[in-house]
C-alpha positions in Angstrom: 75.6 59.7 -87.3 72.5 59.8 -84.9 69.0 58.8 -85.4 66.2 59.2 -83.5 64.4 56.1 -81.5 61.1 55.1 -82.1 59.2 54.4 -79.3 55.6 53.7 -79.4 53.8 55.0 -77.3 50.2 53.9 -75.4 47.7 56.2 -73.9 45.6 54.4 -70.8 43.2 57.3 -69.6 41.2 55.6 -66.7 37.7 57.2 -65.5 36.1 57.9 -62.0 37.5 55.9 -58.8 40.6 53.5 -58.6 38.6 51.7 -55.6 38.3 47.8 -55.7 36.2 47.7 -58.9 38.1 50.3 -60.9 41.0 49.2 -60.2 41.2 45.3 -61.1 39.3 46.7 -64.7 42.8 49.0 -65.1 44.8 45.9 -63.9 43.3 43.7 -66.5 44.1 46.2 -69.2 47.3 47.0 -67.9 49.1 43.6 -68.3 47.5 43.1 -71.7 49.1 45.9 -73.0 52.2 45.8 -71.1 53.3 42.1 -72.1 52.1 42.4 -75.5 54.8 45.1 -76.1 59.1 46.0 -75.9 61.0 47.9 -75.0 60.3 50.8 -77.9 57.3 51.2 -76.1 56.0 54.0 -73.4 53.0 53.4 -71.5 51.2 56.4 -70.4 48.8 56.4 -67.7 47.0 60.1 -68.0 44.8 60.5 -64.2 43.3 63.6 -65.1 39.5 61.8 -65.3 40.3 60.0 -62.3 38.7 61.8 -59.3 39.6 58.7 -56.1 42.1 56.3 -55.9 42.5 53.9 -52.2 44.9 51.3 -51.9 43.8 48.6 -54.6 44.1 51.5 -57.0 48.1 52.1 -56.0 48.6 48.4 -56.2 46.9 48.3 -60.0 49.6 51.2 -61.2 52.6 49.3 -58.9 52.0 45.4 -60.4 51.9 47.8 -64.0 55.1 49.1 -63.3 56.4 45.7 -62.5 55.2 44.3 -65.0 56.7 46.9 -67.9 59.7 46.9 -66.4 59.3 43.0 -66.2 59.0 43.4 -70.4 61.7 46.3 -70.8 58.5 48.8 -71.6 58.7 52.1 -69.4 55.8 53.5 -67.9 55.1 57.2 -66.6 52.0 58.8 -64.8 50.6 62.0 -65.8 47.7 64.6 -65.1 47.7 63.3 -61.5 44.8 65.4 -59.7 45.8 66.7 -56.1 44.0 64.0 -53.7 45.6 61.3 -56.2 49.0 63.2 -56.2 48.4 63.3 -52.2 48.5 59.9 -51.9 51.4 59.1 -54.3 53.2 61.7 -52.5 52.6 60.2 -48.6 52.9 56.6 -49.5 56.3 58.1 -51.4 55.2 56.3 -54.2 56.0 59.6 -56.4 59.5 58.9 -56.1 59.4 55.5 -57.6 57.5 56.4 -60.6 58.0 59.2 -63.1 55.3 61.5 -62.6 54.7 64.6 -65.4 52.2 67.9 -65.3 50.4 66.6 -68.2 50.5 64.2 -71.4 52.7 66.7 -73.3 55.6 66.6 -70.9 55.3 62.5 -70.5 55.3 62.1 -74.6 58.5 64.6 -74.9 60.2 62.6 -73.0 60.6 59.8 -75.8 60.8 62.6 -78.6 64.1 63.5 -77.0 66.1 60.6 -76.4 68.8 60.3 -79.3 71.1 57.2 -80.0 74.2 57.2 -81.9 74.6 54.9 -83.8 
């Protein structure tokens, strides 16, 4: 017998420049949502409005990913626009996080996962 898990999952689509400003805003959202859920629950972080990200920005996503893996939640990227992906990819942060083309991709992650029971 097998059933399929259900996960919840939680869209964060952040705007414009992950600079200082941006980025404690996405911070403060961030750990609301990711200690006020389990571990059913996938947090999506979609980039594709998200045109700059420095330093403070990449710490934001990384004290996230702490933090949902802190609370058994997983957390993916998506929609990541080339200068963002650029940075990921020479700070080798891309290899630490799961990364998808777009929100389709991230979500059928979940949707595939079976458990037998």
């Amino acid at each position: 017998m097998s059933n399929t898990q259900q996960y919840q999952i939680i869209l964060v689509q952040p705007q414009g420049r992950l600079d200082l400003q941006g980025s404690k805003a996405l911070e403060t959202q961030l750990r609301i949502v990711t200690n006020a859920h389990n571990a059913q629950t996938l947090l999506i972080i979609d980039l594709e409005q998200v045109e700059f990200m420095d330093s403070s920005g990449l710490v934001a996503v990384a004290k996230a990913l702490k933090m949902a893996r802190t609370n058994n939640c997983r957390l993916v990227l998506c929609n990541l626009q080339p200068p963002v992906k650029l940075i990921f990819e020479l700070t080798q942060l891309d290899s630490v996080f799961e990364i998808f083309d777009n929100y389709a991709a991230a979500k059928a992650t979940v949707e595939k996962i079976i458990v037998v029971a």
